[in-house]
C-alpha positions, 0 to 999 in steps of 0.5 A: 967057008959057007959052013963058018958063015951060016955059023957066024950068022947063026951065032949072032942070031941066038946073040940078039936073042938072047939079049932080047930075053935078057932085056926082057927078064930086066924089064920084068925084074923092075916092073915086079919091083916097082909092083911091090914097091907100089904094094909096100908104099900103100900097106905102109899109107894105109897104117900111116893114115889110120894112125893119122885118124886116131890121132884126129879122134883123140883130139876132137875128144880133148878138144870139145873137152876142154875148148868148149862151154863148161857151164851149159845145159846143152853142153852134152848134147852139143858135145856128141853132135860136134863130135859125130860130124868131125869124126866123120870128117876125120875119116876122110884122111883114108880116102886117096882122095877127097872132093870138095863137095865132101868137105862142103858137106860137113862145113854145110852140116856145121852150119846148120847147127850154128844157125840154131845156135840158141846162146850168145855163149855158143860162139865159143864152142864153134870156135874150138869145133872150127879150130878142129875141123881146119886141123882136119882139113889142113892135114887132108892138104898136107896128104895131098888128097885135098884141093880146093885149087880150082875152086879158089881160081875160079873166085878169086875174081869176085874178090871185094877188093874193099870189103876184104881190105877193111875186113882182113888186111887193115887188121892184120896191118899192124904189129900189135894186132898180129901179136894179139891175134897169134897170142890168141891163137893158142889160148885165150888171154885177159886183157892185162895179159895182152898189154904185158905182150904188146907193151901197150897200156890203156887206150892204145892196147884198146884201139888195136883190141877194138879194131879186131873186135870189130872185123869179128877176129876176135871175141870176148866171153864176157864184159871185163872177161878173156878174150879169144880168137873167132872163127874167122880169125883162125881160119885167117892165121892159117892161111897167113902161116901157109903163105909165109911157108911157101914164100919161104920154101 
């Protein structure tokens, strides 16, 4: 009788051991898993991204071809400077992630230039390289490697409630002038073509022209010429897309 008991005892005890090696077996087949899972997951980023990257590089290339001042004596020069910091920048999206302070460095680097900016005519060309450099950003966003969170919390308090109503809000208030700013956003367009597009004539297309010429929205090459979006008005049709986005997410 006591033979059958240390039997049973001994029995139940190379049960729990065996269940303890069986749990540890499954405990090493899922983190193996997870391991190459994690290895596959960042093979696959890694080509995803320097994809990504040669997408960005042929797009600055066409788009300092084709967005900026055709007829410039400093169009070449300008050209190769634009084109080295934004395909720094590109460069970027390999990173797992990238601070503010990289990113400030290239908007600073981008700066600098625009003070030296010698033309009237220049401001065209900073478009089409503000255009790019958002593209470039927004997609570092898209990747989650990019967040300027902290930073916006930290300012948001020193908003100029006043300034900022005046020079952002009231534009963007009105139907016709959101209409113009999105038709901009694409392409440039005559002033003909934005009164077909808004249904205004005359005076009244002027007025809402004029109030986005004057909080710097917008630009026009030349007196009588094309109109097109600044800077800054790109920069504001971005953000406003991303806030109808996550609304409507």
């Amino acid at each position: 009788m006591d033979n059958c008991k240390q039997a049973s005892r001994e029995f139940a005890e190379i049960k729990k051991q065996l269940a303890e090696v069986k749990n540890d077996l499954r405990k090493y087949t899922e983190q193996t898993n997870q391991q190459y899972f994690e290895l596959l997951l960042a093979s696959s980023r890694k080509d995803v991204t320097r994809a990504l990257q040669a997408h960005l590089l042929e797009d600055i290339d066409e788009g300092l071809d084709t967005g900026m001042v055709k007829r410039c004596d400093m169009r070449e020069t300008c050209r190769n400077t634009f084109g080295e910091v934004l395909s720094r920048n590109a460069g970027l999206i390999l990173l797992d992630r990238v601070g503010e302070d990289q990113i400030g460095e290239r908007r600073a680097e981008l700066e600098k230039i625009r003070e030296k900016a010698p033309y009237k005519k220049c401001s065209v060309c900073f478009t089409e390289v503000s255009k790019l450099f958002a593209k470039e950003v927004s997609l570092m966003q898209s990747l989650r490697i990019y967040n300027s969170g902290e930073e916006l919390r930290t300012s948001i308090t020193a908003l100029p409630e006043e300034e900022f109503v005046e020079s952002v809000l009231d534009p963007l208030s009105n139907k016709a002038r959101l209409q113009i700013l999105k038709a901009l956003y694409v392409e440039t367009k005559t002033f003909s073509a934005l009164s077909e597009l808004t249904g205004l004539r005359g005076g009244n297309l002027l007025f809402h022209i004029q109030k986005l010429l004057d909080t710097g929205m917008i630009l026009q090459k030349h007196e009588g010429g094309e109109y097109l979006i600044t800077e800054k008005g790109f920069t504001v049709m971005n953000k406003i897309n991303e806030v109808h986005a996550a609304l409507n997410s």
